[in-house]
KESEFI-459847 format. One record per residue (C-alpha): x, z, y. Coordinates in steps of 0.02 Angstrom, whole numbers, plus 50000, padded with zeros to 5 digits. Layout:
BEGIN
XZY ...
//
This chain:
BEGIN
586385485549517 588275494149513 588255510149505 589655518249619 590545533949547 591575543849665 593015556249588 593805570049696 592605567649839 592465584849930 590665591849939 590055595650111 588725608550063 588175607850288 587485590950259 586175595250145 585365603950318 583725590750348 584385587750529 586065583250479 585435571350336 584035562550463 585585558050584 586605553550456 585305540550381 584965535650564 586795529850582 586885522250433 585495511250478 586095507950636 587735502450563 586795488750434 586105482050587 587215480150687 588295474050551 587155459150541 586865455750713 588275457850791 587415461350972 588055471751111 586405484051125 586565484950920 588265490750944 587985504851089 586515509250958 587815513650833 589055521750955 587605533951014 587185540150835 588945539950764 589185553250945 587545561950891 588005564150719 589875570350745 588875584450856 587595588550720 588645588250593 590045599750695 588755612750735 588035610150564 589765613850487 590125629750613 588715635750576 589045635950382 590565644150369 590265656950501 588795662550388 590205658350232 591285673450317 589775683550374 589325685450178 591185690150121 591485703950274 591155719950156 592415709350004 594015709350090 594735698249958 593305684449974 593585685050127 595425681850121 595035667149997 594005659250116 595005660450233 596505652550143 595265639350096 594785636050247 596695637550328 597425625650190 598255638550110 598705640649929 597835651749847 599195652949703 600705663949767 601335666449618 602965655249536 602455643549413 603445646349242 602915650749072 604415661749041 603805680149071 605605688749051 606465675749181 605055680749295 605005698949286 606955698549306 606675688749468 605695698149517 606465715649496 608095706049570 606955701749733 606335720149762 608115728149705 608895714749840 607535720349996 607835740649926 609765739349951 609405727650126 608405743850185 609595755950110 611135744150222 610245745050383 609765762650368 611645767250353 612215754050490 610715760550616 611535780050561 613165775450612 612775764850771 611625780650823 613055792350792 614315780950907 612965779051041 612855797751049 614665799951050 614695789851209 613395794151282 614215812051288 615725805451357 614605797051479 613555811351534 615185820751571 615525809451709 613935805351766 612695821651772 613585830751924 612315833352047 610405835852014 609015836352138 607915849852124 605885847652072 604355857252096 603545864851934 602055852751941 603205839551953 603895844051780 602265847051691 601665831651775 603245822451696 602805831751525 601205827351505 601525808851541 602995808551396 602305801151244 601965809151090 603495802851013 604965809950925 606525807150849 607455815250738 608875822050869 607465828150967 607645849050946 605905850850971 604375836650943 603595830351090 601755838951041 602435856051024 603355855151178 601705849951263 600695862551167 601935876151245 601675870551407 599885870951402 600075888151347 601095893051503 602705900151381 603655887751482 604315899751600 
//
């Protein structure tokens, strides 16, 4: 009798489930025999539990890993593992060298790169809002010359609706000017 060793074969921990492994040996059997026969009905045989057991063994599998994630969902990192596992993913994100100092310098030459990127924008965005606002002044000149007249509810109404957002132009935030109104010092 050979002996058949296999090396690198994934484990499938869901077939170890009774159901799974009956079905399994089922279509196996099935297989020999039709193998040797060769018949039509021995062949529909095999079709019907190879079906069967890609069912069992789907549910079998679904079922495994959702009870896999169930167990990790109070370790967040687990849980991320398993994921990654489960998505393909890598689990090493680190470079692969052996020199420490080239890989500390890369990587202080990474976050100094995305600090000054930041630093670039933020000046660009400071400028662009400061030529916006330029012409938007111009603008308004031109623009603003007659206003239609609104109720007072129709201001707090409009108010209340703004969101609580605020920038840093605003000469008031949003909340206080809201907190005001509700305090009737509007007037």
């Amino acid at each position: 009798m050979r002996r058949l060793i296999m090396i690198g074969k994934k484990s499938n921990p869901w077939r170890e489930d009774p159901e799974v492994r009956a079905v399994l040996r089922e279509r196996r059997k099935a297989e020999r025999l039709w193998e040797v026969n060769m018949t039509e009905q021995m062949k529909k045989k095999f079709n019907e539990l190879k079906r069967k057991f890609g069912r069992v063994d789907k549910e079998a599998r679904m079922k495994r890993v959702k009870e896999d994630l169930e167990d990790s969902r109070h370790d967040p990192r687990a849980l991320q593992r398993k994921l990654n596992r489960l998505l393909g993913k890598s689990e090493n994100i680190l470079p692969d060298t052996w020199n420490t100092q080239k890989l500390s310098e890369d990587f202080a030459d990474y976050f100094s790169g995305k600090v000054e990127k930041i630093r670039s924008t933020i000046n660009e965005e400071k400028t662009s809002t400061r030529t916006r606002q330029e012409k938007t002044l111009v603008d308004l000149q031109h623009v603003l010359d007659k206003f239609k007249e609104i109720t007072e509810n129709t201001l707090i109404k409009t108010i209340k609706d703004m969101p609580d957002k605020t920038c840093d132009l605003d000469p008031l935030p949003t909340w206080l000017v809201k907190h005001c109104l509700d305090a009737r010092t509007l007037r």
